[in-house]
N, C-alpha and C positions, 0 to 999 in steps of 0.2 A: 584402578577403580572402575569398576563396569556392576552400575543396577541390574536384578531380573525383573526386567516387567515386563508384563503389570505384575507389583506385588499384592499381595491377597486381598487387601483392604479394596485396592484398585479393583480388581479381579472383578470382586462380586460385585461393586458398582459398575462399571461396564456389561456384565450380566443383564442388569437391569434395563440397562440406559437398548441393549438389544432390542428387547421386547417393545417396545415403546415408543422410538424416536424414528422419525423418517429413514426409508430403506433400510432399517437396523438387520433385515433378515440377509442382505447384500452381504455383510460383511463376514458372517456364516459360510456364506457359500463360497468367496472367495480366500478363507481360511482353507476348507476342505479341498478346493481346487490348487491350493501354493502346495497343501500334504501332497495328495494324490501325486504332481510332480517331482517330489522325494526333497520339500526344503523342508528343512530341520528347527528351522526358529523361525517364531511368529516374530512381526513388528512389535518393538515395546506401544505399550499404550499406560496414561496414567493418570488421576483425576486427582486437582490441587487442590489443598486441604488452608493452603496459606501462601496470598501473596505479601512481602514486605521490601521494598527499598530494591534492589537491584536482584533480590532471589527469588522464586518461589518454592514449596515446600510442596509433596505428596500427601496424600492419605497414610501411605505405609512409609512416611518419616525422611524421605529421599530429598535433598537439597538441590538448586539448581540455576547456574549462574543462567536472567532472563535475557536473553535476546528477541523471543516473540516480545514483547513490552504491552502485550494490549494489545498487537498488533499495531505496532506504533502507536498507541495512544497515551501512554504513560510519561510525559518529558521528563518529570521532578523524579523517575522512580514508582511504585505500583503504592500505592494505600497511602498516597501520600497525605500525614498527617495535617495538616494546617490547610490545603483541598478542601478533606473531608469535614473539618470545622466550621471553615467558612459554610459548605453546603447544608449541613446541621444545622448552623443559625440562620439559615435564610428560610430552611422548611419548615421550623417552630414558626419562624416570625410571619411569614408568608402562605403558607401552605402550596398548593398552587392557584394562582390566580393571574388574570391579564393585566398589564398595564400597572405592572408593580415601577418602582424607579428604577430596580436595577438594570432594566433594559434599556433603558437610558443611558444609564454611566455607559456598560458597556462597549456602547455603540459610538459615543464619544471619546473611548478610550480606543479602540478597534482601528477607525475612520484613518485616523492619523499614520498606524502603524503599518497600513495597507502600501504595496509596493510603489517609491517615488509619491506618497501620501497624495495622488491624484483623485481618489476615491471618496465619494461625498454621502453616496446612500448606501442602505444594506437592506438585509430582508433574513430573519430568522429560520432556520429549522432544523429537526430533530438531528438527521443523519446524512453523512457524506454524500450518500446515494439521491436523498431529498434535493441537497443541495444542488448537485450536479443536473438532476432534472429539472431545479427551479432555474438553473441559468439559462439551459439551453432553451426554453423556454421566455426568459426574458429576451433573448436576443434574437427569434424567432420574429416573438412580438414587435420591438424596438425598428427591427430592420421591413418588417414586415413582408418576410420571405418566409421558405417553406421546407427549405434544407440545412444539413449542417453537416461538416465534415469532420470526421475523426478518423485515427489513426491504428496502424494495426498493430499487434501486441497492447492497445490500450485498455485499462481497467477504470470504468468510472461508475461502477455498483452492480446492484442485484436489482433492483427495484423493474419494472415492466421496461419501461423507456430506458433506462443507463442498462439494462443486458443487450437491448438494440442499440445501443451507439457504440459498447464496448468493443473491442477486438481481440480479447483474451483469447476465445477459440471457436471453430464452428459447434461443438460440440454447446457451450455454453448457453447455445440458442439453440437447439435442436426444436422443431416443430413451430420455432415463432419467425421462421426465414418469412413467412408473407406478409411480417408485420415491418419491414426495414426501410419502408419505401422513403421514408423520408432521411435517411442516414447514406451519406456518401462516404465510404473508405480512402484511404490515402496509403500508402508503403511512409512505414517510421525504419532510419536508415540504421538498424541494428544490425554489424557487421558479418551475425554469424548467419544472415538471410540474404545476404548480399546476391542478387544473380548474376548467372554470366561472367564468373569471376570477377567478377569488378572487384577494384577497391574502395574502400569507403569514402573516399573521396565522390569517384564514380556514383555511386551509389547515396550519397546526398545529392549529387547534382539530378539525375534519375528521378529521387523522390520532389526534390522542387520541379523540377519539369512536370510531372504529372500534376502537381498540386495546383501550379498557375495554368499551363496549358489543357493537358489529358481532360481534366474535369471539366471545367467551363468551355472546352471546344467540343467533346464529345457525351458528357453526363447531361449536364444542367447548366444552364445562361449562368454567368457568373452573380445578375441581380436577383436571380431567385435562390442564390444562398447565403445565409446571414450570417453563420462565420464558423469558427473552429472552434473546436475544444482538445486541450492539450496538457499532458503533465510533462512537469520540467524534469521527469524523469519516470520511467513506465516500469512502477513501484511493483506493480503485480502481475505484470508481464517479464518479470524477472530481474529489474533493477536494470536494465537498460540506459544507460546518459549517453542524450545528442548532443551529436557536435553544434557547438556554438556559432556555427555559419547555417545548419539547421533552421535552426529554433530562429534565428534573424533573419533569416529566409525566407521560414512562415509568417512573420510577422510583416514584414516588404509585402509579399502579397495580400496581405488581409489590407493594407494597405493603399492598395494596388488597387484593390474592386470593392474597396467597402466593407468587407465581412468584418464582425467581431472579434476579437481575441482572446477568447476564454481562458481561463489559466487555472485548472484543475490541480489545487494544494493541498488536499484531504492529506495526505498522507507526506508530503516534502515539507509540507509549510512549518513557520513556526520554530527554526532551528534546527529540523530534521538533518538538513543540506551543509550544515556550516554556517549557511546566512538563515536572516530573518523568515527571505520567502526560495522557495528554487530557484524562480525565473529571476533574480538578481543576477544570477550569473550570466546571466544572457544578456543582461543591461536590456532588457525588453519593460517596456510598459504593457501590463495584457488592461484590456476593457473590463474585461469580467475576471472575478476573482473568485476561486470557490476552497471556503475553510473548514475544517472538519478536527478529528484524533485530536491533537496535541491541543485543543486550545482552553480544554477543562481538565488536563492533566487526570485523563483518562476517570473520572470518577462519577460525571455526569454527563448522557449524553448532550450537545449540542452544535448545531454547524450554520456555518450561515454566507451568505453570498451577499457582497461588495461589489460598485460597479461606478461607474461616471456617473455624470450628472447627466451628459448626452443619453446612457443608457436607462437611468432607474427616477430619472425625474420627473420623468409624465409617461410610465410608460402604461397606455389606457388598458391594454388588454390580457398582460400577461398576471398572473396568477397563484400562489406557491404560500407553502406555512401548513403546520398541523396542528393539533390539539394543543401536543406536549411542544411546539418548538419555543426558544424563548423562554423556558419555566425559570423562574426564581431563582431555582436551586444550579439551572445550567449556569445563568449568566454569573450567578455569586463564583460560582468555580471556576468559568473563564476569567474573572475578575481578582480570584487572589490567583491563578496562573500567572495571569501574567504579569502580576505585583513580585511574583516571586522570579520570574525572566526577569524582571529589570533589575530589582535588588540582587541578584546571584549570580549575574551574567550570564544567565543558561546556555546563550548563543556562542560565548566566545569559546567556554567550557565545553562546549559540542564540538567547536573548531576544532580546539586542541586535542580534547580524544578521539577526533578524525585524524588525525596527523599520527596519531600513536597506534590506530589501526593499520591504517594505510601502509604504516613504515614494515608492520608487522607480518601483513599478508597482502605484500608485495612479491613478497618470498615462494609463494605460493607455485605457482604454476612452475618456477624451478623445483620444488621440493619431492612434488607428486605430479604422477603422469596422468592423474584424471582430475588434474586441475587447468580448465583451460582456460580459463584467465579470471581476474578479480574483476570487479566493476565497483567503483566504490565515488559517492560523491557525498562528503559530510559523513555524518551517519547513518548516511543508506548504502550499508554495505551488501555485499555478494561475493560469490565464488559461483560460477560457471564450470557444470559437472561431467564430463565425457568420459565413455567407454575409450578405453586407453587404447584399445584394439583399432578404432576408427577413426579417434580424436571427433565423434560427431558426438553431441550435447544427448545425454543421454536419461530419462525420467529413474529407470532402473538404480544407477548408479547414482544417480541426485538422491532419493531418494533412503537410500541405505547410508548414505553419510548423514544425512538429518536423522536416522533411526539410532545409527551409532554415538554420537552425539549427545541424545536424549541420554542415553544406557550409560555416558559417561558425565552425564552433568551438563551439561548446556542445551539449554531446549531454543531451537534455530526454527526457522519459516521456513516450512517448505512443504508449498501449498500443492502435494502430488505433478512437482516439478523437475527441472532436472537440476537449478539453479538452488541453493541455497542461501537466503536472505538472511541479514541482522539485522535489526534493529533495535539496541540497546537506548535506555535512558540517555537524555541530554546529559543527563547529572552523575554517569555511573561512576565507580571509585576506579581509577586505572587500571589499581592494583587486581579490581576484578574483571575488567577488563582484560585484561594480559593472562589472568587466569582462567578463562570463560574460552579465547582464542586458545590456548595451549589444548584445553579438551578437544576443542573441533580438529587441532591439529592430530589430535589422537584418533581422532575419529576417522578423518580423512586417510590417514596412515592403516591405520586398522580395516579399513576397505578396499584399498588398495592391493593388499594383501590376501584379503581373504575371499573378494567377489562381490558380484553385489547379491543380495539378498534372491532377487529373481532375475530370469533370463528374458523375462519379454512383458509388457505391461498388463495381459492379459493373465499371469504368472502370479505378479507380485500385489498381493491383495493389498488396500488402503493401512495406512497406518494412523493417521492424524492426530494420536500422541491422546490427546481426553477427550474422551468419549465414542461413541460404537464407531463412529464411520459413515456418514453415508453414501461413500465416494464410490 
């Protein structure tokens, strides 16, 4: 089975969506420039006409086992009924307004759940991105220093401040280099950057050395930075998981000099991982907590950051919240979410169809030669994509398997990377499960085979599956 897309319905909504949407004219031109080269097929592309339960549907009727989920934000599955009910009655009852009660419950439902339930305050807002700028921010203030350290390959938004802390790529920050002054970088010990041949071994000890030593002896005094910020797994730097001498590494040091220990969950939290939160695995307590996606079972935005009582109990000067954070309608959704995690066991359910992944595309990197390894922790899965020619991690070939894929029914993340991401529901059925992986294994076979789409990235115009592009 292989879709052509986009099919027509599609077709002429992306037309549209050209004219209209940021750099739409970009993706014209790198059309004409993949022909001119003599490729023969466009990337599919295709605009979803219906999401429901573990599928979504097309405009022109195509079905599609979901692994993007919302980009993880969907736990229970996409539209989920009983969500959207709750969120219904809370917008009749409520509209939006401040200082409803649900923000209350919430918050006393939340407090407890937070990791080793040390966490005693919080502070609302709209979006991952918000959130991650409200912490660092709180812990700016609290410590009342001037730095923060974050990590390379890390993603902690879009927003002004989280594109300057991020370490996705230089490119992501083109022309805002003179604004970074207050962001210190760190090396995150993912093996395929390893220099010097090291081994990863080598290569955590490396990244801890720089982190306690390099920085505070030659960057910045160690009391003029207030701490770190860190995912327990670097969700969109391609599914990355540090080792567990890592991650208790950074936390000894923060330790060590005082800093905070942020703990960036937008996207791990919540059952993602297997467990409740990431950083369980690491048996780490972080200071600061930052929650996002999963915690309104993708239906209404909301996210919000938890922190100690040392942290968020008097803390005079820091700042953070919007119009929308905190509405009625978010908190009722985070509210029957997680009525429906503790009644369904969402968490244990995620375990288990981590285990039935894992066992599945393990297989992998024996099966095909431009699979160079899986990365999988919980339900944050990956496959790591290499030109079979070099065995180096390759965007080209990443790429054309997320394209293939799509064409056969599984629509996968793959955020013009080389790495391809899952993320399925907490809640999915196995059986689609097992059926969802069997596609990509067609996928991954079928490009093996055939090449990848283009020869150089310059080549291989954007795909991104709905809507024009403006990559």
């Amino acid at each position: 089975m292989s879709y052509s897309l986009p099919g027509p319905k599609a077709e002429a909504i992306l037309q549209r969506g050209n004219a209209v949407f940021r750099s739409g004219g970009n993706y014209q031109k790198r059309v004409a420039a993949a022909v001119q080269a003599g490729k023969s097929q466009r990337p599919p592309q295709t605009i979803f006409a219906k999401a429901e339960g573990d599928f979504l549907y097309d405009v022109d009727g195509n079905r599609y086992v979901d692994f993007q989920n919302g980009w993880a934000s969907n736990p229970c599955g996409n539209a989920n009924p009983e969500v959207i009910e709750a969120v219904y009655a809370a917008m009749k009852q409520y509209g939006f307004c401040y200082e409803h009660p649900l923000r209350y419950e919430l918050a006393e439902k939340l407090l407890p759940m937070t990791p080793y339930g040390h966490h005693t305050r919080l502070n609302y807002e709209v979006s991952g991105t918000e959130a991650a700028e409200a912490a660092i921010h709180m812990a700016l203030c609290a410590r009342k220093a001037r730095f923060i350290i974050s990590f390379d390959k890390c993603f902690h938004g879009m927003g002004m401040g989280t594109k300057l802390v991020s370490g996705y790529s230089s490119e992501s920050t083109r022309y805002m280099e003179a604004w970074k002054g207050g962001v210190l970088k760190a090396p995150f010990p993912s093996a395929y950057d390893a220099p010097a041949d090291m081994d990863i071994e080598q290569y955590v000890d490396y990244c801890l050395w720089h982190l306690e030593t390099r920085i505070p002896s030659y960057d910045v005094p160690a009391d003029l930075i207030a701490g770190v910020i860190i995912e327990p797994g670097l969700a969109e730097g391609g599914n990355w998981l540090p080792p567990k001498r890592f991650m208790q590494g950074v936390k000894r040091i923060c330790e060590k000099f005082g800093w905070l220990f942020i703990c960036d969950e937008v996207l791990t939290g919540l059952g993602r991982t297997g467990k409740t939160w990431g950083i369980e695995h690491f048996d780490i307590k972080p200071d600061i907590l930052v929650i996002g996606k999963n915690i309104t079972g993708g239906i209404e935005p909301i996210a919000v950051v938890t922190a100690t009582e040392e942290v968020l109990g008097d803390n005079t000067y820091s700042s953070s919240g919007s119009t929308y954070a905190g509405t009625p309608a978010g908190c009722a959704a985070a509210l029957k979410t997680l009525e429906i995690y503790e009644r369904d066991q969402v968490v244990a359910q995620a375990a288990h169809l981590a285990e039935v992944a894992a066992k599945r595309m393990a297989l992998w990197p024996e099966m095909f030669a431009i699979v160079g390894e899986v990365r999988n922790l919980g339900m944050l899965m990956s496959a790591h994509i290499v030109d079979p020619n070099t065995g180096e991690a390759s965007v080209n070939w990443g790429m054309s398997v997320g394209d293939e894929a799509l064409r056969r029914g599984a629509f996968v993340v793959n955020d013009h990377e080389n790495t391809i991401r899952l993320y399925p529901s907490l809640t999915m059925r196995e059986e689609t499960l097992l059926e969802g992986l069997g596609l990509i294994e067609e996928a991954i076979r079928h490009v093996e085979q055939q090449g990848p789409l283009g020869q150089d990235d310059d080549v291989y115009y954007p795909h991104y599956y709905t809507g024009f592009t403006g990559y």
